[in-house]
C-alpha positions in Angstrom: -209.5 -28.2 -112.6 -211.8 -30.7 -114.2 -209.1 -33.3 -115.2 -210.5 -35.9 -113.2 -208.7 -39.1 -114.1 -210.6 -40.5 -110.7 -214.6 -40.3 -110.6 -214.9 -38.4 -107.5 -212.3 -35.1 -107.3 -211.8 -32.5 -104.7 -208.5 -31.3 -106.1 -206.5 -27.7 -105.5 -209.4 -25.7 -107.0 -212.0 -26.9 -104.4 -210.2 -26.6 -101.2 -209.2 -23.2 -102.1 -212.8 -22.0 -102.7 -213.8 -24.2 -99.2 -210.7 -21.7 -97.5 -212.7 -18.7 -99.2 -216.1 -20.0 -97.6 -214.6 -21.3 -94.2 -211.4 -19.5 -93.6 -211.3 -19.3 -89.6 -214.5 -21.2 -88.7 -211.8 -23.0 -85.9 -212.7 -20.0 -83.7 -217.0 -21.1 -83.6 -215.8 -24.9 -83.4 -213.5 -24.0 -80.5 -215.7 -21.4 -79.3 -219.1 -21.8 -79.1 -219.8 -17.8 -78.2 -217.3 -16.8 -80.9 -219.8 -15.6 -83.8 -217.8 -14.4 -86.9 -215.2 -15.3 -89.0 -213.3 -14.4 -92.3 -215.4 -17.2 -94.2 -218.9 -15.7 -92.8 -218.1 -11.9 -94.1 -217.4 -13.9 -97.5 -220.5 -16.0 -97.3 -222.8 -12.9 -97.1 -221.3 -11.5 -99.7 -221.2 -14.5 -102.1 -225.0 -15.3 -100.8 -226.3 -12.0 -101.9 -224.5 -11.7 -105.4 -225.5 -15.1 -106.3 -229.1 -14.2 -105.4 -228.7 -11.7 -107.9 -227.1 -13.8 -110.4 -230.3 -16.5 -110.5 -232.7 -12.7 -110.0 -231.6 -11.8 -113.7 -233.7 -12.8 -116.4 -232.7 -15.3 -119.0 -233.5 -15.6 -122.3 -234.2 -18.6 -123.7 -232.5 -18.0 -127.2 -230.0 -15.4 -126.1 -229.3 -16.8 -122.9 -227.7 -15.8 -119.4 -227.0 -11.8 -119.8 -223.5 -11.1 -120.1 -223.4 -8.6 -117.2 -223.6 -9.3 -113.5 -222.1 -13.5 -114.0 -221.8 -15.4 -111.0 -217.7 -15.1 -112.3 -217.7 -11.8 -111.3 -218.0 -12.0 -108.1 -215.8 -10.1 -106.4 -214.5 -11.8 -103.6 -213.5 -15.2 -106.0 -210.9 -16.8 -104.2 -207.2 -16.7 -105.5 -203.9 -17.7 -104.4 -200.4 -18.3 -106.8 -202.0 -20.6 -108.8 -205.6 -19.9 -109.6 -206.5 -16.5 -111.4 -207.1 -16.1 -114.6 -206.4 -19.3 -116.1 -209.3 -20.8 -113.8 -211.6 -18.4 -114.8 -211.1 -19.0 -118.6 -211.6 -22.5 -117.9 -214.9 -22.0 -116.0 -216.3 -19.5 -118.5 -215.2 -21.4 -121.2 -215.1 -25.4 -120.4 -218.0 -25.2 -117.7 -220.6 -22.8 -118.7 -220.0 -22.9 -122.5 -219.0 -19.2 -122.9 -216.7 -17.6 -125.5 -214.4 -14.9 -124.2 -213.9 -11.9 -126.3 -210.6 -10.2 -126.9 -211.6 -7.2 -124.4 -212.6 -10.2 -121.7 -216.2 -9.8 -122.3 -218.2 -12.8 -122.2 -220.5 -13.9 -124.9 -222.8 -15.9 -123.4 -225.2 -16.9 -126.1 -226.0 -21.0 -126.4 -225.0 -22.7 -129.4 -227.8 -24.3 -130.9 -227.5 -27.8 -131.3 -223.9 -28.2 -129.5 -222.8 -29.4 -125.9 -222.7 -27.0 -123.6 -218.3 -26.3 -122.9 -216.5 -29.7 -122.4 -219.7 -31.2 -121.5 -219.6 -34.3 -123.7 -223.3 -35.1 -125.2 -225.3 -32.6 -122.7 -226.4 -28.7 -123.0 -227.5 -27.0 -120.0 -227.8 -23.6 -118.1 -224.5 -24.5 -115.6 -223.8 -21.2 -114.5 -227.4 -20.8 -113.2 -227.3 -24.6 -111.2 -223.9 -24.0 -109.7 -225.2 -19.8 -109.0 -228.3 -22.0 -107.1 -226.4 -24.2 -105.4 -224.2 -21.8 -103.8 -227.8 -20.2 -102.4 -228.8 -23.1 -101.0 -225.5 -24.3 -99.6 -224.6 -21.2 -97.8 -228.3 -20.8 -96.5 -228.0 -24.4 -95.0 -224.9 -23.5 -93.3 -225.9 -20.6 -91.6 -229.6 -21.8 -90.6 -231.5 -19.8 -92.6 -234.9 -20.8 -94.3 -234.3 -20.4 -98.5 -234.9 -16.6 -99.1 -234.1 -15.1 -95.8 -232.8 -11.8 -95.5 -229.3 -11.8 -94.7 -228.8 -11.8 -90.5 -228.6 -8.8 -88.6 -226.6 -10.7 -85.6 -224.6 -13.8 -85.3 -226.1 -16.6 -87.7 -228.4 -19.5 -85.9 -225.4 -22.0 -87.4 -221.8 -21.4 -89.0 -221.2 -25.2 -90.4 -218.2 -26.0 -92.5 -219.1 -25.9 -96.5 -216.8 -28.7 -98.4 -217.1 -29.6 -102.2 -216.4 -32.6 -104.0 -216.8 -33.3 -107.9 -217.8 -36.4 -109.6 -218.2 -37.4 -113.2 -219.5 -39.2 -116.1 -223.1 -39.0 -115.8 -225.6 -37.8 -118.5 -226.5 -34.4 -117.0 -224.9 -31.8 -114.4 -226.5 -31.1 -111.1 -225.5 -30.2 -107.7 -226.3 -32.0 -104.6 -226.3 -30.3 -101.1 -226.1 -32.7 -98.5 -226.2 -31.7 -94.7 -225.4 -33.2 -91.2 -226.0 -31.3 -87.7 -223.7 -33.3 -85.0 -225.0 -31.3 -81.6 -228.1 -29.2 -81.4 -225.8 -27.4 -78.4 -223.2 -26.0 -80.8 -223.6 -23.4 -83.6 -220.5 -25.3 -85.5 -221.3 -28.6 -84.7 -222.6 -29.9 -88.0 -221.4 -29.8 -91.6 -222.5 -28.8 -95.4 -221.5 -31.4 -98.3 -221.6 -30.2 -101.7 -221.4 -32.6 -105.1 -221.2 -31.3 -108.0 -222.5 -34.3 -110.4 -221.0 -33.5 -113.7 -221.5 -35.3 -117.6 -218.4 -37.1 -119.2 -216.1 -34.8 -120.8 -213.0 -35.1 -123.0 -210.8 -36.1 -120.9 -210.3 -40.2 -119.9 -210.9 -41.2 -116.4 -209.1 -44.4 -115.3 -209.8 -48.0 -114.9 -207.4 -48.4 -112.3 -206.6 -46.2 -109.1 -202.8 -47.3 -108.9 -200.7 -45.8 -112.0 -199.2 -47.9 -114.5 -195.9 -46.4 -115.2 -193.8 -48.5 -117.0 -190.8 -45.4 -117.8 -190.9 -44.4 -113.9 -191.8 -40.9 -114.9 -195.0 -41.0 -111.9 -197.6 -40.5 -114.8 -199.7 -43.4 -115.7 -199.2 -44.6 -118.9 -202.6 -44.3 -120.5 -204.0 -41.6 -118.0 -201.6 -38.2 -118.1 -203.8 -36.6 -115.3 -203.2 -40.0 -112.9 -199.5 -39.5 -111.6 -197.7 -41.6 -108.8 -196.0 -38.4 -107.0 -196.8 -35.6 -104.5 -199.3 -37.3 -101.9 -199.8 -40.0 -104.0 -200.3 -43.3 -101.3 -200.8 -46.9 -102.0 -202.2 -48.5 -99.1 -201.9 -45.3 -96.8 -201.9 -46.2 -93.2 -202.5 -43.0 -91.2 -205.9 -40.7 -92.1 -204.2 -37.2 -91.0 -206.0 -34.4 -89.3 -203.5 -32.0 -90.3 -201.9 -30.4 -93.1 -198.0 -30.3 -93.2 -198.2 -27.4 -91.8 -199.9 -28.6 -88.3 -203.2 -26.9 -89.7 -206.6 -28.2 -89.6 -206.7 -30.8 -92.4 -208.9 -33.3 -94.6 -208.4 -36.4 -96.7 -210.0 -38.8 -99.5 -208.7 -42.7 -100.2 -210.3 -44.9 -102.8 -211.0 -48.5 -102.4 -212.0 -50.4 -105.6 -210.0 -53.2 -107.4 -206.6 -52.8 -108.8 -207.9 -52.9 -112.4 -210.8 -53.5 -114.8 -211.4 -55.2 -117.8 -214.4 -55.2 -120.3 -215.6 -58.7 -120.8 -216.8 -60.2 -124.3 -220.1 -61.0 -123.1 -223.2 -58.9 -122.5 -226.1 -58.4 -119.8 -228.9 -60.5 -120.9 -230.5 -61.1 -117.6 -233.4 -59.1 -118.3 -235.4 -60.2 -121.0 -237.7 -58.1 -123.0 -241.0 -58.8 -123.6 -242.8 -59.8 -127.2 -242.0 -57.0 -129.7 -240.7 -54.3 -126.8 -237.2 -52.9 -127.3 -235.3 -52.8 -124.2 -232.8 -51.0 -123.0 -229.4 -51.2 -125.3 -227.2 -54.1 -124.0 -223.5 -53.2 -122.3 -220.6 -55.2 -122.1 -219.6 -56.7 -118.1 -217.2 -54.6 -115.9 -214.9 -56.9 -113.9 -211.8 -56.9 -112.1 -209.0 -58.2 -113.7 -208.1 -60.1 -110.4 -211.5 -60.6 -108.5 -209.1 -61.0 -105.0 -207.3 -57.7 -105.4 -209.0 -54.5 -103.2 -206.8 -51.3 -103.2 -206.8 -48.3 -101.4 -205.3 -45.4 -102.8 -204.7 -41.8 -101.9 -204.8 -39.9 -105.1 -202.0 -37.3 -105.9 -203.5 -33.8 -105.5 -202.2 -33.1 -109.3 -205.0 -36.2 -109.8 -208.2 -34.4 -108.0 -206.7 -35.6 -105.0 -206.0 -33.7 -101.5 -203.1 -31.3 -101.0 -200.5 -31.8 -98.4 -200.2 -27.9 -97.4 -203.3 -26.6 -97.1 -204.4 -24.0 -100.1 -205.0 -20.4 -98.2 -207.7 -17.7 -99.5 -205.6 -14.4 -100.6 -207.4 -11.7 -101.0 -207.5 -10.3 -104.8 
């Protein structure tokens, strides 16, 4: 997770935590008197931990306490390929944390240093993404921020889904919401972004791999491969996985490929003896007639073909 050779990723890890959160909401869409699901059970219980996670106090020098993380939630989803290796990398590559040999986590900042991959930004992560969690799963169940958790069937059970996108200077999340009936609990959705710095890892100048040894990884980008559901020019927007299940997709449209030119920006001048903002080079297509659309490989942030379903740990 966090490869991102694209600038907007949903990827395996996200539609597996959008199963944990929304496993079986087809019975409220289908039904509008049905009023639980797997996903609601999990909601509660995520709601409430996380409420204690952002509850704790943090120490400015020391930091987020090492006991009670928002990774330690028990109901994280899991399936044969996220455990944890996904957990390391959150602790680790998200949040900045060291993980001691007994699995502890040692959560003190580093003066001075990004915070995980994070190129060129330091930041309390856990706590935004422990906050945005709150405030997503309150929007999709109609509750005012704070409520107490319902007694009977939630005012709302909206689909949650998640998206990431990258290279900007600091991490936030955005929560976006549309209702599509006032007549149906499950007529409406929940959008989550999770806005994320630059990191270590390139993302592409061009959505269509170049692969010049036929291998289906680009040759500049490793993360940006030409296999799996990999589409150039896709044709049909499915509504179902392989499996004849409820699905979703993503496409890109954006030229075939960029190029840096040798000029700069100066259509803004500066006033007498006031410094203006650094100049940066032009961004152009390399042909200015060439739009692509793409369907990224789910290897590449892209969407999975079968479905990812929530196991139980």
């Amino acid at each position: 997770m966090g490869l991102m050779p694209y600038h907007l990723e949903k990827g395996h890890f996200l539609l597996l935590l959008e199963d944990t959160l929304n496993e079986g909401i087809e019975a409220v869409v289908d039904n509008n008197s049905a009023i639980t699901f797997p996903g609601l059970t999990r909601r509660y219980s995520m709601l409430e931990y996380m409420r204690g996670v952002v509850a704790r106090p943090c120490d400015p020098v020391l930091g987020e306490s090492e006991i009670g993380s928002s990774l330690m939630w028990p109901g994280w989803m899991t399936d044969a390929d996220v455990g944890f290796g996904a957990f390391k990398a959150v602790a680790k590559e998200w949040f900045g944390y060291r993980i001691r040999p007994d699995g502890t986590l040692d959560t003190k900042p580093q003066p001075n240093k990004p915070t995980g991959m994070w190129d060129g930004y330091q930041g309390n992560v856990e706590r935004i993404m422990a906050n945005v969690f709150i405030r997503a799963i309150e929007v999709s169940l109609g509750m005012d921020h704070g409520d107490p958790l319902p007694s009977a069937a939630p005012p709302r059970s909206w689909p949650i889904y998640f998206f990431f996108k990258c290279q900007q200077p600091f991490f936030e999340g955005w929560v976006t919401w549309q209702c599509h009936s006032l007549n149906r609990r499950a007529a409406g959705q929940v959008t989550v972004m999770f806005a994320t710095p630059g990191h270590n890892h390139p993302v592409s100048d061009h959505p269509v791999p170049i692969d010049n040894n036929h291998d289906n990884v680009d040759d500049l980008i490793p993360t940006l491969r030409s296999d799996g559901e990999f589409l150039e020019e896709p044709v049909t927007a499915y509504a179902h996985d392989t499996l004849g299940e409820p699905h979703q997709g993503v496409w890109v449209i954006t030229h075939r490929d960029h190029k840096r030119l040798n000029v700069f920006d100066t259509s803004v001048p500066s006033a007498y003896l006031e410094w203006g903002p650094p100049l940066l080079p032009i961004i152009a297509p390399e042909d200015f007639r060439e739009v692509v659309t793409v369907q990224p490989a789910a290897l590449s942030g892209g969407i999975n073909a079968e479905k990812p379903r929530y196991i139980a740990p």
